[in-house]
PDB file of N, CA, C, O and CB in Angstrom:
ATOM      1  N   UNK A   1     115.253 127.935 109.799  1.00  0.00           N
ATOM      2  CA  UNK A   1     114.351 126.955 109.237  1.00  0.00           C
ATOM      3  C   UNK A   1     113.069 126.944 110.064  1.00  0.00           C
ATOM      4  O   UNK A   1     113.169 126.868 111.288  1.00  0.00           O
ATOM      5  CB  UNK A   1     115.008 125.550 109.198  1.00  0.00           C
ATOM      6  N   UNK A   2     112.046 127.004 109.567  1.00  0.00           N
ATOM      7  CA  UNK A   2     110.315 126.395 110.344  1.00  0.00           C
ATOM      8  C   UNK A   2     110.210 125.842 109.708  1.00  0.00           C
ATOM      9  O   UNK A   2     110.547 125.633 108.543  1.00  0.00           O
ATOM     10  CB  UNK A   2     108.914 127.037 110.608  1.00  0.00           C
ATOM     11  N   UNK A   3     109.298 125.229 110.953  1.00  0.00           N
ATOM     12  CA  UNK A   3     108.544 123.599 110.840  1.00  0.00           C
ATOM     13  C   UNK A   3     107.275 123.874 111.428  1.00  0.00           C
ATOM     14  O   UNK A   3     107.187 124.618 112.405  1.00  0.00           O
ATOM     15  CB  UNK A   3     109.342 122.181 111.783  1.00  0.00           C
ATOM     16  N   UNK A   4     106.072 123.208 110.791  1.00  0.00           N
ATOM     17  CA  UNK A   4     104.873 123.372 110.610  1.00  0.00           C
ATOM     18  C   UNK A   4     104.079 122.031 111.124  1.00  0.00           C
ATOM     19  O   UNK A   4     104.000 121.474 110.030  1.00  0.00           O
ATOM     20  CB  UNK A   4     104.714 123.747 109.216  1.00  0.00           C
ATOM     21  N   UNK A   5     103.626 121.397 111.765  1.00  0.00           N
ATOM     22  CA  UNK A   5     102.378 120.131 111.663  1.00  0.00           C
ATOM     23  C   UNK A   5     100.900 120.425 111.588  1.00  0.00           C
ATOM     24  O   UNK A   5     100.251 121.122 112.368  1.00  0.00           O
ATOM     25  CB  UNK A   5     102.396 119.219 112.950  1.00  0.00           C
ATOM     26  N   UNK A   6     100.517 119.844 110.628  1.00  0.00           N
ATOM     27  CA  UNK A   6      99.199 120.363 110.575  1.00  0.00           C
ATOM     28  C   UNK A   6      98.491 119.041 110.602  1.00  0.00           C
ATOM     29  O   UNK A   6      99.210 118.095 110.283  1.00  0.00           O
ATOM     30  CB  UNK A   6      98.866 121.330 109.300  1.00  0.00           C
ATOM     31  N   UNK A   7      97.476 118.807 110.852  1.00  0.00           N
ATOM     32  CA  UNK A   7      96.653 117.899 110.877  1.00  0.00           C
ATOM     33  C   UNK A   7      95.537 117.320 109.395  1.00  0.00           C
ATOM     34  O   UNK A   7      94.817 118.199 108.923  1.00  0.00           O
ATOM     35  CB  UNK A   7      95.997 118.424 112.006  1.00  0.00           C
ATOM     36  N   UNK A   8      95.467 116.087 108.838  1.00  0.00           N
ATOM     37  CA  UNK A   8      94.604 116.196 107.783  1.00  0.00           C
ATOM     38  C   UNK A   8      93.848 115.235 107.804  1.00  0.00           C
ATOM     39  O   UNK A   8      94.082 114.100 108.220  1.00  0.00           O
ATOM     40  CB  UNK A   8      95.112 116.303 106.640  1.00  0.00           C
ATOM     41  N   UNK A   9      92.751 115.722 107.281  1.00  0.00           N
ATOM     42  CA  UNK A   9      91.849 114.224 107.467  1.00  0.00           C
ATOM     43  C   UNK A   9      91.386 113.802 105.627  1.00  0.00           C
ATOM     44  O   UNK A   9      91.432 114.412 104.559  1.00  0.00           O
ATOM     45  CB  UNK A   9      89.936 114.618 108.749  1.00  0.00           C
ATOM     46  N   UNK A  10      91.035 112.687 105.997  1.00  0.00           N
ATOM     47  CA  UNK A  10      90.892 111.599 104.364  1.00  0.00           C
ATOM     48  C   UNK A  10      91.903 110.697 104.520  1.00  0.00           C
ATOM     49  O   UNK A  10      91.433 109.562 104.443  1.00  0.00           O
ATOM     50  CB  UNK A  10      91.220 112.417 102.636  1.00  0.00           C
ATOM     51  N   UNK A  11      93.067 110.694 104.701  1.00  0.00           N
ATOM     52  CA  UNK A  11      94.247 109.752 104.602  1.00  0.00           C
ATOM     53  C   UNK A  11      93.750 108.343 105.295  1.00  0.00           C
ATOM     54  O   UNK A  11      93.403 108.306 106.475  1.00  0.00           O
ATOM     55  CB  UNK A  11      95.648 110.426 105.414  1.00  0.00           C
ATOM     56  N   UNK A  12      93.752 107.189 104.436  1.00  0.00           N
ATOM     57  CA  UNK A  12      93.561 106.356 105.025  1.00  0.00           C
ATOM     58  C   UNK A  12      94.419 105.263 104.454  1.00  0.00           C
ATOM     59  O   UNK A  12      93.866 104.166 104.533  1.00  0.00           O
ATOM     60  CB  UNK A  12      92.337 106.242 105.130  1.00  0.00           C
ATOM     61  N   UNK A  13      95.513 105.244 103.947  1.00  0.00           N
ATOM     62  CA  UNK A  13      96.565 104.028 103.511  1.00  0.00           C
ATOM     63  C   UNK A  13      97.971 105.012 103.112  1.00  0.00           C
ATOM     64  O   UNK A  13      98.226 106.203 102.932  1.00  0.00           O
ATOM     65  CB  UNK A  13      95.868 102.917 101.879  1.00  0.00           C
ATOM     66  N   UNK A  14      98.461 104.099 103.107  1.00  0.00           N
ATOM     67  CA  UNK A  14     100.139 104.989 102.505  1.00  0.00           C
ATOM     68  C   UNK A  14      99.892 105.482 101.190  1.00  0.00           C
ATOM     69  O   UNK A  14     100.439 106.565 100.986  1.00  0.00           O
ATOM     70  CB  UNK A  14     101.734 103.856 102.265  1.00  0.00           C
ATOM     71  N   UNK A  15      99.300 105.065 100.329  1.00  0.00           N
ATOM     72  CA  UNK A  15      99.025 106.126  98.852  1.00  0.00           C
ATOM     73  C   UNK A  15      98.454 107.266  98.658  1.00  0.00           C
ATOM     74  O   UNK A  15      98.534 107.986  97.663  1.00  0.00           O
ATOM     75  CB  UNK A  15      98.317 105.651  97.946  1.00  0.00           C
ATOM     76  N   UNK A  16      97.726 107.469  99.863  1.00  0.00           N
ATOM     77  CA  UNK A  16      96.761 108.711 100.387  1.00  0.00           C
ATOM     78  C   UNK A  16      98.382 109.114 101.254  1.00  0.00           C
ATOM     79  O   UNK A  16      98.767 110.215 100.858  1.00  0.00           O
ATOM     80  CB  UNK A  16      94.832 108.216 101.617  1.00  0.00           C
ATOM     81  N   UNK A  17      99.052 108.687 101.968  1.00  0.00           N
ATOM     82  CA  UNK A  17     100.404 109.447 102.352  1.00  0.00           C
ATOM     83  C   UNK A  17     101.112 110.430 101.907  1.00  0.00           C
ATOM     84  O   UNK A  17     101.413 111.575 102.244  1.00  0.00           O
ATOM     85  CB  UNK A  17     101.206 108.837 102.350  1.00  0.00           C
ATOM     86  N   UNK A  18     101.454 109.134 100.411  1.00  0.00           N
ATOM     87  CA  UNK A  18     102.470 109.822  99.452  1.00  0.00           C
ATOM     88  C   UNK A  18     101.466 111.093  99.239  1.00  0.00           C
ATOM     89  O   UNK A  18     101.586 112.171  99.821  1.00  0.00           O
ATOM     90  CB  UNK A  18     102.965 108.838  97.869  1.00  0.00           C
ATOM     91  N   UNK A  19     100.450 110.755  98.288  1.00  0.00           N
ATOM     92  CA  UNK A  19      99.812 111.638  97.526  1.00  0.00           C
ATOM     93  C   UNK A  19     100.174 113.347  98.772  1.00  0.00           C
ATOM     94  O   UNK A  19     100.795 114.337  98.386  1.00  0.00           O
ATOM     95  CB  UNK A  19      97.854 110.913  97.239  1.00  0.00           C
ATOM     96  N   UNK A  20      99.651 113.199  99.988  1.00  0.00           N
ATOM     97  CA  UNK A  20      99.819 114.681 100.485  1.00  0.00           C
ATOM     98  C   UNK A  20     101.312 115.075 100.364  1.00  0.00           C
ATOM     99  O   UNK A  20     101.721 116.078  99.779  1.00  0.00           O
ATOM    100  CB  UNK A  20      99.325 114.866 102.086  1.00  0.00           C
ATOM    101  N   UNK A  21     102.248 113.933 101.144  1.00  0.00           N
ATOM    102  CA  UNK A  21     103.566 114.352 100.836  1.00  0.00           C
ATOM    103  C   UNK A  21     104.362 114.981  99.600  1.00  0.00           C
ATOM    104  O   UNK A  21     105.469 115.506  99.482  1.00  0.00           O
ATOM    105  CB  UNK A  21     104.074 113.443 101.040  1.00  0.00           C
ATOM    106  N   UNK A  22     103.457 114.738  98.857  1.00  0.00           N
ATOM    107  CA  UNK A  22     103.906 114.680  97.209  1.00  0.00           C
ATOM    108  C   UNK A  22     103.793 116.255  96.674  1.00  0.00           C
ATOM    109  O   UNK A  22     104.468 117.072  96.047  1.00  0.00           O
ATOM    110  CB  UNK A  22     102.690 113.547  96.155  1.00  0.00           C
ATOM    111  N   UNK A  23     102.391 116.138  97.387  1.00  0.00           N
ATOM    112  CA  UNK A  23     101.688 117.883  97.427  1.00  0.00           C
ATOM    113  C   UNK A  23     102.707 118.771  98.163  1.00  0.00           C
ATOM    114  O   UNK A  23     103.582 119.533  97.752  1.00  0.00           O
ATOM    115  CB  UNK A  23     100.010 118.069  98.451  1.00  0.00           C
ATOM    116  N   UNK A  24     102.443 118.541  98.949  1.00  0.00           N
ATOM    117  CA  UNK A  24     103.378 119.605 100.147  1.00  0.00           C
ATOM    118  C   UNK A  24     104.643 119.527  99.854  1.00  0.00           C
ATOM    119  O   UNK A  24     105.376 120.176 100.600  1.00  0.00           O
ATOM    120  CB  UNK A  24     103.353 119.208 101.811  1.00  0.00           C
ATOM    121  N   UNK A  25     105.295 118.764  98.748  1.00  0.00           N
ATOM    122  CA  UNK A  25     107.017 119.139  98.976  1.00  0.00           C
ATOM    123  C   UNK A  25     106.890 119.709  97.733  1.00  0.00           C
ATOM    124  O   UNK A  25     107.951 120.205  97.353  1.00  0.00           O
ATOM    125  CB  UNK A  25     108.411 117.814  99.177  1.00  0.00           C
ATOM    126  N   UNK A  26     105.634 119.860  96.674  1.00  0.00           N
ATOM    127  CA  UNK A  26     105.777 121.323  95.788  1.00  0.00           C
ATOM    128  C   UNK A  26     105.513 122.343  95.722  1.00  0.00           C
ATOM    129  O   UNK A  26     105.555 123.110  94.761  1.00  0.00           O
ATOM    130  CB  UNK A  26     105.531 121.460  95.009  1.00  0.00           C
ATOM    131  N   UNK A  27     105.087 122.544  97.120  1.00  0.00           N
ATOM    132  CA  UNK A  27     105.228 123.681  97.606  1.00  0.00           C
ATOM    133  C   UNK A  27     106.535 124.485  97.875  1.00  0.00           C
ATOM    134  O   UNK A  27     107.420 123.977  98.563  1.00  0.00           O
ATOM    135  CB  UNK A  27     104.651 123.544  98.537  1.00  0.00           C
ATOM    136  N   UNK A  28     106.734 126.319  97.092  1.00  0.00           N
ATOM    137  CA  UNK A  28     108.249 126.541  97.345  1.00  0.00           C
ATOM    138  C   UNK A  28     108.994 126.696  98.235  1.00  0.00           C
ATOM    139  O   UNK A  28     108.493 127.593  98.914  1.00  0.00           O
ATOM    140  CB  UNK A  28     108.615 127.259  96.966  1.00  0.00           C
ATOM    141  N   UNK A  29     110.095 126.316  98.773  1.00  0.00           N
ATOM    142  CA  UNK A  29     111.045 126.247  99.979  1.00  0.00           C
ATOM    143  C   UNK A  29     110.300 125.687 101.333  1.00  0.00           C
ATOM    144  O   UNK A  29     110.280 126.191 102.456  1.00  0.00           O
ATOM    145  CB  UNK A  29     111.648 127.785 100.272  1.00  0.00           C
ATOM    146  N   UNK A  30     109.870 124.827 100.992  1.00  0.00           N
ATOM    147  CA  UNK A  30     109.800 123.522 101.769  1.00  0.00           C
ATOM    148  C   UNK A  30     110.588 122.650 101.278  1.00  0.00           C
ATOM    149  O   UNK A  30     110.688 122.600 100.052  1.00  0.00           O
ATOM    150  CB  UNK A  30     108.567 122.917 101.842  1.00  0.00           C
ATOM    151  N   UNK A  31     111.453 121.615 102.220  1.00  0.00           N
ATOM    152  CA  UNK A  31     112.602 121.269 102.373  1.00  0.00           C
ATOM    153  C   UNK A  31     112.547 119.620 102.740  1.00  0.00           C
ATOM    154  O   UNK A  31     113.400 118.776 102.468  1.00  0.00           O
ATOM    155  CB  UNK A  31     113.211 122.214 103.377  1.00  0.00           C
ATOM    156  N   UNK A  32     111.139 119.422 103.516  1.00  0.00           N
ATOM    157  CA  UNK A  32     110.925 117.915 103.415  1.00  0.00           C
ATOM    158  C   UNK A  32     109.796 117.980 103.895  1.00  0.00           C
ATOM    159  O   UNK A  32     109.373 119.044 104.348  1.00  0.00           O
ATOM    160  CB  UNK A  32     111.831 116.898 104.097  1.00  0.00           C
ATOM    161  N   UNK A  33     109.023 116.778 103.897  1.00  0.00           N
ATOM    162  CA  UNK A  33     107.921 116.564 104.270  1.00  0.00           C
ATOM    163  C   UNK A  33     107.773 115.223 105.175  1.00  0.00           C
ATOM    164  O   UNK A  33     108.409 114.239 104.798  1.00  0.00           O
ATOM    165  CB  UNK A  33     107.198 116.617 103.150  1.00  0.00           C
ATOM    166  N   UNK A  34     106.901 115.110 106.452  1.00  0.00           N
ATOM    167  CA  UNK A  34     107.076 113.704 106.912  1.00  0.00           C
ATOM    168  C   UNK A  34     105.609 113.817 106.998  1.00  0.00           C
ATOM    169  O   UNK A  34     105.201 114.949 107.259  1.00  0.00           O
ATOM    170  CB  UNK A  34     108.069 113.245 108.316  1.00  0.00           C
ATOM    171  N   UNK A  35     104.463 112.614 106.788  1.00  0.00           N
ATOM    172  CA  UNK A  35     103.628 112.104 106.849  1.00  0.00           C
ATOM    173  C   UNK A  35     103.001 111.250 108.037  1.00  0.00           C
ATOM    174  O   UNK A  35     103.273 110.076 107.785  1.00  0.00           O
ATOM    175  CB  UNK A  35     103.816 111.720 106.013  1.00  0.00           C
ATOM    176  N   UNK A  36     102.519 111.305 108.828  1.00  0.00           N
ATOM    177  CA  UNK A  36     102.470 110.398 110.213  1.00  0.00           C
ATOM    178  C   UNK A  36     100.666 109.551 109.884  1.00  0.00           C
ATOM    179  O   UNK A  36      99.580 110.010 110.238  1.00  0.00           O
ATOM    180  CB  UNK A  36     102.561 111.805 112.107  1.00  0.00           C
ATOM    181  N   UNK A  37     100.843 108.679 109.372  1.00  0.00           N
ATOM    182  CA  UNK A  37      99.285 108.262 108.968  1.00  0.00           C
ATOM    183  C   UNK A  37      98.767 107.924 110.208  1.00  0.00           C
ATOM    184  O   UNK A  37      97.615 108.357 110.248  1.00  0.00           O
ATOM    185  CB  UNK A  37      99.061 106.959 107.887  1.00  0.00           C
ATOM    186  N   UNK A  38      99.047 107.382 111.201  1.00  0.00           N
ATOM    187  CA  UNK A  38      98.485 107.024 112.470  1.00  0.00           C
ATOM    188  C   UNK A  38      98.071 108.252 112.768  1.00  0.00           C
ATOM    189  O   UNK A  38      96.885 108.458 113.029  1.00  0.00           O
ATOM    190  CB  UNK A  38      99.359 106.366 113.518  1.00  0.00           C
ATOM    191  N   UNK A  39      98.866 109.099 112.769  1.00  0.00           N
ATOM    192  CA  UNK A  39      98.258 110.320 113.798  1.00  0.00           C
ATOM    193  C   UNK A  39      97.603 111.156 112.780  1.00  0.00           C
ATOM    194  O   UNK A  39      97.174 112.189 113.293  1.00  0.00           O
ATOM    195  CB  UNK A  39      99.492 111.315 114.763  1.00  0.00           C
ATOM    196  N   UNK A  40      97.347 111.063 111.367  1.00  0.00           N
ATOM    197  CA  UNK A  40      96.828 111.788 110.587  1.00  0.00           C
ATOM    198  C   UNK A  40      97.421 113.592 110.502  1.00  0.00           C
ATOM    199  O   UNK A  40      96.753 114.626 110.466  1.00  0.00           O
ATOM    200  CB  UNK A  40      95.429 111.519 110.987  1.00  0.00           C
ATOM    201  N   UNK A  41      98.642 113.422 110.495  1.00  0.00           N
ATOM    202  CA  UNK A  41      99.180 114.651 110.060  1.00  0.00           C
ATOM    203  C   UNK A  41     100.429 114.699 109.626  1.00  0.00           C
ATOM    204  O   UNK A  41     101.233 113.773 109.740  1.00  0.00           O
ATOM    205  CB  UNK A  41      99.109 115.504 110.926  1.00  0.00           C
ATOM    206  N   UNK A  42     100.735 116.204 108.907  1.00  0.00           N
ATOM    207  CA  UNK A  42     102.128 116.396 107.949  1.00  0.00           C
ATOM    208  C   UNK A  42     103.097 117.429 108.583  1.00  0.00           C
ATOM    209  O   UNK A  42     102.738 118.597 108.729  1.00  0.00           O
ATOM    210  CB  UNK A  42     101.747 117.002 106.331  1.00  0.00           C
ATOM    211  N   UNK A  43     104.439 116.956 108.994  1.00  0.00           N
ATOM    212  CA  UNK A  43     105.130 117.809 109.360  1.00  0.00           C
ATOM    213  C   UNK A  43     105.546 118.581 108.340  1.00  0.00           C
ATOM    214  O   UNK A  43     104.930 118.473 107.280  1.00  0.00           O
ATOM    215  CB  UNK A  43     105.969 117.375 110.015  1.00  0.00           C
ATOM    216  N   UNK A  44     106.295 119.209 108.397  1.00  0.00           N
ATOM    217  CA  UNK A  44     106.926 120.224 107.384  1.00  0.00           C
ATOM    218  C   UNK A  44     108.136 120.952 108.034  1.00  0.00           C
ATOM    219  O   UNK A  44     108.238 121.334 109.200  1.00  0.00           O
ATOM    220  CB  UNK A  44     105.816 121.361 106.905  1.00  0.00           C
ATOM    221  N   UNK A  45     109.261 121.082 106.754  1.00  0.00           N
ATOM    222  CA  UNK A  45     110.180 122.157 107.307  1.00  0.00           C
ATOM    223  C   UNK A  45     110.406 123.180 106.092  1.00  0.00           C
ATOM    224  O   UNK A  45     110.288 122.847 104.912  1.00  0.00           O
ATOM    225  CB  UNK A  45     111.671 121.490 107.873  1.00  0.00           C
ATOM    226  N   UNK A  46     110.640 124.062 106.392  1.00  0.00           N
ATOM    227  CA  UNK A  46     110.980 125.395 105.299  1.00  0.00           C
ATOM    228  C   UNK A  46     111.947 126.720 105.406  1.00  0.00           C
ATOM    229  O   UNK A  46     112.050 127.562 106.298  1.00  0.00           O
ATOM    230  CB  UNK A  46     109.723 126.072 105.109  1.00  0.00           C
ATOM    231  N   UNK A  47     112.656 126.560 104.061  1.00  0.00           N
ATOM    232  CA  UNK A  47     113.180 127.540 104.522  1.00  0.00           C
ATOM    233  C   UNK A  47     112.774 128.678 105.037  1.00  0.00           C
ATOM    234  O   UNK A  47     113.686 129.243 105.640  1.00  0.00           O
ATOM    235  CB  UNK A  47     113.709 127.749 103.926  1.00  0.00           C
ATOM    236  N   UNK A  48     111.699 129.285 105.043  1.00  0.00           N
ATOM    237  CA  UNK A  48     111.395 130.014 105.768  1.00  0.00           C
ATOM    238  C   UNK A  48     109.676 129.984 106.285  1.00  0.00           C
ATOM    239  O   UNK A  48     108.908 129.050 106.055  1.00  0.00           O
ATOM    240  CB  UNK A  48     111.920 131.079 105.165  1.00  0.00           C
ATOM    241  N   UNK A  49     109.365 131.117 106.947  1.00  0.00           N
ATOM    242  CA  UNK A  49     107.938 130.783 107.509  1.00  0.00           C
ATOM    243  C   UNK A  49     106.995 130.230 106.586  1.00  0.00           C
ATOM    244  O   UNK A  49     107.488 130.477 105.485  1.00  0.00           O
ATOM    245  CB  UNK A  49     107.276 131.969 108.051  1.00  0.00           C
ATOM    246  N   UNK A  50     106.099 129.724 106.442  1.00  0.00           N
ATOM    247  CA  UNK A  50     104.817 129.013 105.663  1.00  0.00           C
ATOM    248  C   UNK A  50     104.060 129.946 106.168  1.00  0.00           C
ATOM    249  O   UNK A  50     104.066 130.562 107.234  1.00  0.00           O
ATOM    250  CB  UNK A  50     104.285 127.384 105.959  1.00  0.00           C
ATOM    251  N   UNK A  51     103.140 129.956 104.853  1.00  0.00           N
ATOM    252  CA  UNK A  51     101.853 130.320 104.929  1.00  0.00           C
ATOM    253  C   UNK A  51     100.753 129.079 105.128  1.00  0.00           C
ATOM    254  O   UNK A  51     100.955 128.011 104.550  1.00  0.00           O
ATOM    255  CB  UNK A  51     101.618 131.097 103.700  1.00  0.00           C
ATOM    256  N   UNK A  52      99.507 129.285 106.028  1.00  0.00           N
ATOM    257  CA  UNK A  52      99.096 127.927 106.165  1.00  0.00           C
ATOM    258  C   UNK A  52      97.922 127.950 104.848  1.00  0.00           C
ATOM    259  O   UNK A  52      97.595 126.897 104.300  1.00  0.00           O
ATOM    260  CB  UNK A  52      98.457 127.552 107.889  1.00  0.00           C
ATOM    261  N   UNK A  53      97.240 129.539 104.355  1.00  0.00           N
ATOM    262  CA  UNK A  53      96.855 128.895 103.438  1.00  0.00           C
ATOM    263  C   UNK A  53      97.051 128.707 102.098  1.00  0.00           C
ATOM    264  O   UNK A  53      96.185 128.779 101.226  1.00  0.00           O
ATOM    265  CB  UNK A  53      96.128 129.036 103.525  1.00  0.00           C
ATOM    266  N   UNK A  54      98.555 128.394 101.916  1.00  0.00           N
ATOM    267  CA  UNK A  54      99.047 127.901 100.788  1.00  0.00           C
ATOM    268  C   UNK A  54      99.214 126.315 100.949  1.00  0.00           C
ATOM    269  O   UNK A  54      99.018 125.496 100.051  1.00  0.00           O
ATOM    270  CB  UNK A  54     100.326 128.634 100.468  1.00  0.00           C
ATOM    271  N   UNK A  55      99.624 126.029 102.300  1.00  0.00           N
ATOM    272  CA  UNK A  55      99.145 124.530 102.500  1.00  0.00           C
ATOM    273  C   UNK A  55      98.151 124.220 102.426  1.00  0.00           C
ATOM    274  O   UNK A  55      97.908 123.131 101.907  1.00  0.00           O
ATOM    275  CB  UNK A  55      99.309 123.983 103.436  1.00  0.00           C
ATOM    276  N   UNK A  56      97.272 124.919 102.840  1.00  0.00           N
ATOM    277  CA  UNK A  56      95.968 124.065 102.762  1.00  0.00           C
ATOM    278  C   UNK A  56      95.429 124.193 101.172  1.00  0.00           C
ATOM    279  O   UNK A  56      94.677 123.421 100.577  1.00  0.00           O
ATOM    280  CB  UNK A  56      94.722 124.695 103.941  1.00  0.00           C
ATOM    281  N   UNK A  57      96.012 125.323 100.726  1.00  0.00           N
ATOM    282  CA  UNK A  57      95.664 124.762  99.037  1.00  0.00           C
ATOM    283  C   UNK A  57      96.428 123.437  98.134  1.00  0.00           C
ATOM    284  O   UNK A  57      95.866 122.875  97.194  1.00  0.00           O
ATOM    285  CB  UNK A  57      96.062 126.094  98.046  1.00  0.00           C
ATOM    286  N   UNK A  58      97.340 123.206  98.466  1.00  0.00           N
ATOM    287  CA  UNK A  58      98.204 122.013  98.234  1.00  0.00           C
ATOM    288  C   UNK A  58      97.625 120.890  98.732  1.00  0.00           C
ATOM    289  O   UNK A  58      97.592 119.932  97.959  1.00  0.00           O
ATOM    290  CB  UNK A  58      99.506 122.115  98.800  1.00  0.00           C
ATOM    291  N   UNK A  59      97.149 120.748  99.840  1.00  0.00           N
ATOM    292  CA  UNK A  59      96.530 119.405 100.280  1.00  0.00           C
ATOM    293  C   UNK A  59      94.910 119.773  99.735  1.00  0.00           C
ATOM    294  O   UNK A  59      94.413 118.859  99.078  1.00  0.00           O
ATOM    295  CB  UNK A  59      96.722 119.056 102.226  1.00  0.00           C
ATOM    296  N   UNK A  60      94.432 120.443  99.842  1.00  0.00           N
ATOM    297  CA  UNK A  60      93.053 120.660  99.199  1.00  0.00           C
ATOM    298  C   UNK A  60      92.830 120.192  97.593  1.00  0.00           C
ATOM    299  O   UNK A  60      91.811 119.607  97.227  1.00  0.00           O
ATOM    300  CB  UNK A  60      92.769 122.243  99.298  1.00  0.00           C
ATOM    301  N   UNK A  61      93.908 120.532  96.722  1.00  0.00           N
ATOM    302  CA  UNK A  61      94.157 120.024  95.064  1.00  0.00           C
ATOM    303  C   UNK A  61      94.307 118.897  95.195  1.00  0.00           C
ATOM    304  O   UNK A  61      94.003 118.167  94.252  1.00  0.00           O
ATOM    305  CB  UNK A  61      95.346 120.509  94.170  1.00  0.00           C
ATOM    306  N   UNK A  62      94.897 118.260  96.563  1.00  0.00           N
ATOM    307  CA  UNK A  62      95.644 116.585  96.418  1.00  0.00           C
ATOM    308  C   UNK A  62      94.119 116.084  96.680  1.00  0.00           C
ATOM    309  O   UNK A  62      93.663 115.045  96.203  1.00  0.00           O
ATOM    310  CB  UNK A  62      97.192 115.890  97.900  1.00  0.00           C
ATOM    311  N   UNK A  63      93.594 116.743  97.290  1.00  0.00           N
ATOM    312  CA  UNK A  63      91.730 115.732  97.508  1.00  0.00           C
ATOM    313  C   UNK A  63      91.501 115.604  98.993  1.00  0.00           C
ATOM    314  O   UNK A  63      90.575 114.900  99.396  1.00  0.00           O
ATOM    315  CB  UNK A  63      91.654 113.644  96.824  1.00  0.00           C
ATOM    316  N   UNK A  64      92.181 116.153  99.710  1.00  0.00           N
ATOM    317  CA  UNK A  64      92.299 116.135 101.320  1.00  0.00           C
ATOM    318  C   UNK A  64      91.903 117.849 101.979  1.00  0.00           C
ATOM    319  O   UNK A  64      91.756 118.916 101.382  1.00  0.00           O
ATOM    320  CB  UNK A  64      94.195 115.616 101.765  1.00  0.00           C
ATOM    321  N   UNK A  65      91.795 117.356 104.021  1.00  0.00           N
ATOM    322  CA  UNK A  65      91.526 119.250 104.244  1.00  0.00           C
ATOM    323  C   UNK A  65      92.351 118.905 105.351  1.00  0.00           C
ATOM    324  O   UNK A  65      92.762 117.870 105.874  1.00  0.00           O
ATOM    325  CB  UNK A  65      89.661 120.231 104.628  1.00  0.00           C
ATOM    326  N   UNK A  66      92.443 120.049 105.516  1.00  0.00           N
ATOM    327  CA  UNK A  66      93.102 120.145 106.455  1.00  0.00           C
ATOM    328  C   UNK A  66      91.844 120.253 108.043  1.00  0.00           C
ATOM    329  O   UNK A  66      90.848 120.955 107.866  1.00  0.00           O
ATOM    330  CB  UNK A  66      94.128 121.439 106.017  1.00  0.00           C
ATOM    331  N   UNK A  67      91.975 119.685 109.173  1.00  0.00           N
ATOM    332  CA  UNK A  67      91.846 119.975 110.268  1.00  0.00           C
ATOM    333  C   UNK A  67      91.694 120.105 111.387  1.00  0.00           C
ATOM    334  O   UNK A  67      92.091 119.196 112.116  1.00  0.00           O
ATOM    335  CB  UNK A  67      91.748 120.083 110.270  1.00  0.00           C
ATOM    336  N   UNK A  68      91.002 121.390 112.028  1.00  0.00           N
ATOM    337  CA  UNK A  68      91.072 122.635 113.240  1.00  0.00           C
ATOM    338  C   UNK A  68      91.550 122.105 114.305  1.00  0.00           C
ATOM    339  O   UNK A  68      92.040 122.905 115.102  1.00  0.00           O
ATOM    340  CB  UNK A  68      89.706 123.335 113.722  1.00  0.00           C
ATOM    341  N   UNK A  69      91.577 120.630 114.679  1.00  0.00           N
ATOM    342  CA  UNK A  69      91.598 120.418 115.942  1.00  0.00           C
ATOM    343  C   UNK A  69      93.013 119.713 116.335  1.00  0.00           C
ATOM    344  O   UNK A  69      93.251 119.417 117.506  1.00  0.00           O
ATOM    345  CB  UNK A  69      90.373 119.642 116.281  1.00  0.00           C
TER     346      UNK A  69
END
C-alpha cells in the first residue's frame, strides 16, 4: 500500500474538505482519503504508487491546487 500527503490550498471550511476528499477517492485504487483542514492537506492511501499528476488533476476539477511547499 502507498500513502501520499500533499498539500492544497483554497480549502477554507469542511465543504471545501469534503469536496477534495470526494475528488481524490475517485481517483482509481485509492483506498481512503483523510483531509486535515488546519494543516491544509490530503493524505492518501493506494493500492499502489500514485501518480501526483493525476492528483493534481482531481483536485484541480474540484476548484483547488495543489501546493510546492
Amino acid at each position: 500500500m502507498a500513502e501520499l500527503t500533499i498539500k492544497i490550498s483554497g480549502m477554507t471550511c469542511s465543504g471545501c474538505a469534503r469536496t477534495v476528499e470526494k475528488a481524490v477517492m475517485g481517483i482509481p485504487g485509492v483506498t481512503s482519503a483523510r483531509v486535515d483542514l488546519s494543516r491544509q492537506e490530503v493524505t492518501l492511501e493506494a493500492q499502489e504508487t500514485l501518480q501526483l499528476s493525476t492528483v493534481q488533476k482531481a483536485v484541480e476539477q474540484a476548484g483547488f491546487d495543489i501546493r510546492a511547499d
